[in-house]
C-alpha positions in Angstrom: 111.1 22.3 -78.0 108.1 23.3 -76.3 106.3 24.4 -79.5 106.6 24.2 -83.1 104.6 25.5 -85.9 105.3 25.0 -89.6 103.3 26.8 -92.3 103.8 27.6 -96.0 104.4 31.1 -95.1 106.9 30.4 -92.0 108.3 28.7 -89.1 108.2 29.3 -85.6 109.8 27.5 -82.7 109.9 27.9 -78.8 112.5 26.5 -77.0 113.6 26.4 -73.2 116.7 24.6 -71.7 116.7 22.1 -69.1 115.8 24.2 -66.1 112.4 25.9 -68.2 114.2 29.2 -69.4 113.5 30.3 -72.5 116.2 29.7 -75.3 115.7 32.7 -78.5 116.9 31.5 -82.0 119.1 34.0 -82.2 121.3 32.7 -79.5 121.9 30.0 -81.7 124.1 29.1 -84.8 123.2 29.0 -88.3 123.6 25.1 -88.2 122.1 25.3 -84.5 118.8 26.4 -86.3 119.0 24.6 -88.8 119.4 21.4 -87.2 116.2 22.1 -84.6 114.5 22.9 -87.8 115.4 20.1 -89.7 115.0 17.5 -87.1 111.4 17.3 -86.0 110.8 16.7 -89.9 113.3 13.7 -90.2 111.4 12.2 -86.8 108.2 12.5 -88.5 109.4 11.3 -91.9 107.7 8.1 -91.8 104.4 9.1 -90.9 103.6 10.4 -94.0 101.0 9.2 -96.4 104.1 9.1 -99.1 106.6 6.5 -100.0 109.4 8.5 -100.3 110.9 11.4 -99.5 112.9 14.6 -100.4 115.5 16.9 -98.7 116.8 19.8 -100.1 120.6 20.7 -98.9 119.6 19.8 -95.4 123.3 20.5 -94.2 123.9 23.8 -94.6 125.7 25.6 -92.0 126.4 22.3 -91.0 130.0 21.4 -89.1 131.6 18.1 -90.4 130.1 16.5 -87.2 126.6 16.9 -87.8 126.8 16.5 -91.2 128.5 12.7 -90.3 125.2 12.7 -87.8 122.9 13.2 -90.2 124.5 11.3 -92.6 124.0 8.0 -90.8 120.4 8.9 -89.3 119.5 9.1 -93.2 121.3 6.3 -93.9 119.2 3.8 -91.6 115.9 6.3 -92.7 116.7 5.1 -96.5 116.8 1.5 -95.8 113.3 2.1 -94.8 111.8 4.4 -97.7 113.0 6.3 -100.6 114.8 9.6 -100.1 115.8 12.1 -102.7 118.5 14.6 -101.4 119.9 17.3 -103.1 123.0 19.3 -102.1 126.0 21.1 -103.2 128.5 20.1 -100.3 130.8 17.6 -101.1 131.4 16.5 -97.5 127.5 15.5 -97.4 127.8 13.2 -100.7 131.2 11.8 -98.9 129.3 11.1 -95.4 126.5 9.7 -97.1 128.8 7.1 -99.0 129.9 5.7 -96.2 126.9 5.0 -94.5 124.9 4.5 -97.1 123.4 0.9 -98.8 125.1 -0.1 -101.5 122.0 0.6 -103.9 122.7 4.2 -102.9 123.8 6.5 -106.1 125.1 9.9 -106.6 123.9 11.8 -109.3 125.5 14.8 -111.0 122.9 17.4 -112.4 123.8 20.2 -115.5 121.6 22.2 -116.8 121.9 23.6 -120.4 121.8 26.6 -122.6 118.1 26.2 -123.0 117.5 25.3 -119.2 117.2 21.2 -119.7 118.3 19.7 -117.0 120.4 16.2 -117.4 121.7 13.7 -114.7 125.0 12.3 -114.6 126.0 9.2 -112.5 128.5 9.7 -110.6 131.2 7.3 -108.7 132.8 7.1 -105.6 136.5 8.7 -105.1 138.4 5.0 -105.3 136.4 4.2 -108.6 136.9 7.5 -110.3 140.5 7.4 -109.1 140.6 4.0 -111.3 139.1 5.4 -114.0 141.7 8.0 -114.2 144.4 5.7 -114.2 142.4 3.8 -117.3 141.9 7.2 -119.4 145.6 8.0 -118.6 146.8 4.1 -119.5 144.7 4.7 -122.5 146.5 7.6 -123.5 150.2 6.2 -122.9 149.8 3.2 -124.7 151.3 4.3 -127.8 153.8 6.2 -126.0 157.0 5.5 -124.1 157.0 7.6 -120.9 158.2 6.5 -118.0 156.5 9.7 -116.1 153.5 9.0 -117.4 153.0 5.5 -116.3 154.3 6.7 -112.8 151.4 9.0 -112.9 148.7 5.6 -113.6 150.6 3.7 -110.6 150.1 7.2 -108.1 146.7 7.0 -109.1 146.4 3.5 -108.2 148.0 4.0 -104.8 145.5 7.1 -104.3 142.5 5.1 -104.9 143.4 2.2 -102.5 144.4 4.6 -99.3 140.3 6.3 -100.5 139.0 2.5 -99.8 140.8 2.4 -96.9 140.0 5.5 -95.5 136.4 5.1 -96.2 136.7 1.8 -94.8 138.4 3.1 -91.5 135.0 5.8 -91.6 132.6 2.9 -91.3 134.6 1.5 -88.7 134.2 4.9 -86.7 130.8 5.2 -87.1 129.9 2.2 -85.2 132.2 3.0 -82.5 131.2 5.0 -79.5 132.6 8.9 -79.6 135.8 8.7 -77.2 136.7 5.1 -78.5 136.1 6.7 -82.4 137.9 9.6 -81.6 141.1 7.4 -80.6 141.0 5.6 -83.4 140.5 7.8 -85.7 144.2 9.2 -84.1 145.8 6.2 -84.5 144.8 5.7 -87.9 145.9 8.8 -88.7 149.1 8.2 -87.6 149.7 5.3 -89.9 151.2 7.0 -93.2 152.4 3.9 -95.1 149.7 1.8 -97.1 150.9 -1.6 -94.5 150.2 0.6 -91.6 147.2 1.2 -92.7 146.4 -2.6 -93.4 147.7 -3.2 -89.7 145.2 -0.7 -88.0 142.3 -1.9 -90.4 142.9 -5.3 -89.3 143.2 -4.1 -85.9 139.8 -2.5 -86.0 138.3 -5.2 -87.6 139.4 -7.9 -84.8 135.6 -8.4 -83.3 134.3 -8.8 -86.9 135.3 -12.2 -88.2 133.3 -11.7 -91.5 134.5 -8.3 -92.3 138.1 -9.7 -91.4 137.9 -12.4 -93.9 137.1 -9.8 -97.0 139.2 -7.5 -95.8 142.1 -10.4 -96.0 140.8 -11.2 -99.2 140.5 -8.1 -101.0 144.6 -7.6 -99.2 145.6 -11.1 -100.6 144.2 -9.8 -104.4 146.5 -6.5 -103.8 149.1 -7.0 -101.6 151.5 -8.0 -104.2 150.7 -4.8 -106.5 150.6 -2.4 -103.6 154.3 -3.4 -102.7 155.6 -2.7 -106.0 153.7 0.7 -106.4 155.0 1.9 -102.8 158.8 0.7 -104.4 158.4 2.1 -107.9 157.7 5.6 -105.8 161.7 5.5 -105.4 163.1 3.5 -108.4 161.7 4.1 -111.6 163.2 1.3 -113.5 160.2 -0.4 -111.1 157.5 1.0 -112.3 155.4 -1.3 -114.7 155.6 -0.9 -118.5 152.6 0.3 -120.5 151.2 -3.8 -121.1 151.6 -4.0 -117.5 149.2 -1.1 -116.7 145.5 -3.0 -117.7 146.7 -5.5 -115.3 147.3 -3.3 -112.2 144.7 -1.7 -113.1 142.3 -4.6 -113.2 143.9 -5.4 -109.3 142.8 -2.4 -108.2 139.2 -2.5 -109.5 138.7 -6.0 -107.6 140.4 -5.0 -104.5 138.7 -1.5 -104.4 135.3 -3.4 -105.1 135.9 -5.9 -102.1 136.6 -3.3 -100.2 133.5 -1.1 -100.6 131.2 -4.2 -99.8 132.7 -4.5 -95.9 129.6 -3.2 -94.0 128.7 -3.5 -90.4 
């Protein structure tokens, strides 16, 4: 980038490749653009004279690899200073709970018939998979339905494979590209929830820490997660409606173990 000027009014950027030539804008992609837009502003981001800062939608026209990228660059920037970002993609809020502190929160935003605007906190896919499975425990416990309290053990099942796929993201992201890539293959590859245990632990051989909560949160599930996989085939299995808080409760704890495994 040879030179760059930002106003109110407009932006302009010159560009030339590696032998001197000069590159036009409009060779590029939308997310091309946007992305040699966006990222002389993220470099620059703490330099300013405030302690925080805001990003509107900064992935659009992104592809799911840069919005990963970008994901984890604002991840490490927001362990540094605040940052507000707002977005409608859903892939973005994804990628950014994966890389993202612990503190970091989602918030949901409506606006009203009068034009008030009200935020919402929101939770991860695991913990609003749980929740489900309470509202729908909740609604079956003055009724006998065997279908119904299959529907609360799915849900369960749902929301451990989300912890372990988010779990098996973190992993990637501190993998180098090929060695991420073949992962990522062979952890797709493992359809049962034991398989995927197997290539979690797998991943997780060079992290002794990480090893010993992922073995925990395993030894508080392990037990459950076998009789869900089994009541998927024989409904007399499946647990009856004062079992459900129980499993439930299993689930929160191993889910919540889970989420805390951080590189």
């Amino acid at each position: 980038m040879s030179t760059i000027d930002i106003t109110k009014a407009e932006s302009r950027l010159e560009l030339v490749d590696s032998k001197g030539r000069v590159v036009e804008l409009a060779h590029l992609s939308a997310g091309q653009r946007n992305a040699l837009i966006l990222s002389p502003v993220i470099a620059t981001a703490e330099s300013g004279i405030f302690g925080f800062y805001v990003l509107d939608d900064p992935v659009h026209a992104f592809d799911d690899f840069r919005v990963d990228k970008l994901s984890a660059v604002l991840a490490q920037l927001g362990r540094r200073q605040a940052l507000i970002v707002t977005t409608h993609d859903a892939r973005f809020v994804s990628y950014l709970r994966v890389h993202a502190p612990l503190e970091f929160s989602v918030l949901a935003t409506r606006r009203d018939g009068d034009g008030r605007m009200t935020l919402t906190a929101t939770e991860d896919a695991p913990a609003e998979l749980i929740q489900f499975a309470k509202d729908l425990a909740g609604d079956l416990e003055k009724v006998e339905a065997v279908q119904g309290r299959s529907e609360v053990i799915a849900l369960l099942r749902m929301a451990l494979d989300e912890a372990f796929e988010q779990l098996a993201l973190r992993h990637f992201a501190r993998r180098p590209a090929a060695e991420a890539k073949q992962d990522r293959a062979y952890f797709d590859q493992a359809m049962m929830t034991g398989d995927r245990k197997k290539a979690l632990r797998q991943f997780m051989a060079d992290s002794e820490t990480q090893l010993a909560t992922f073995t925990l949160a395993w030894q508080v599930v392990y037990v459950s997660a076998k009789r869900w996989s089994q009541a998927v085939h024989s409904t007399h299995l499946v647990p009856d409606a004062g079992q459900l808080p129980v499993e439930i409760a299993i689930a929160g704890q191993a889910v919540d173990i889970l989420r805390g495994i951080r590189w």
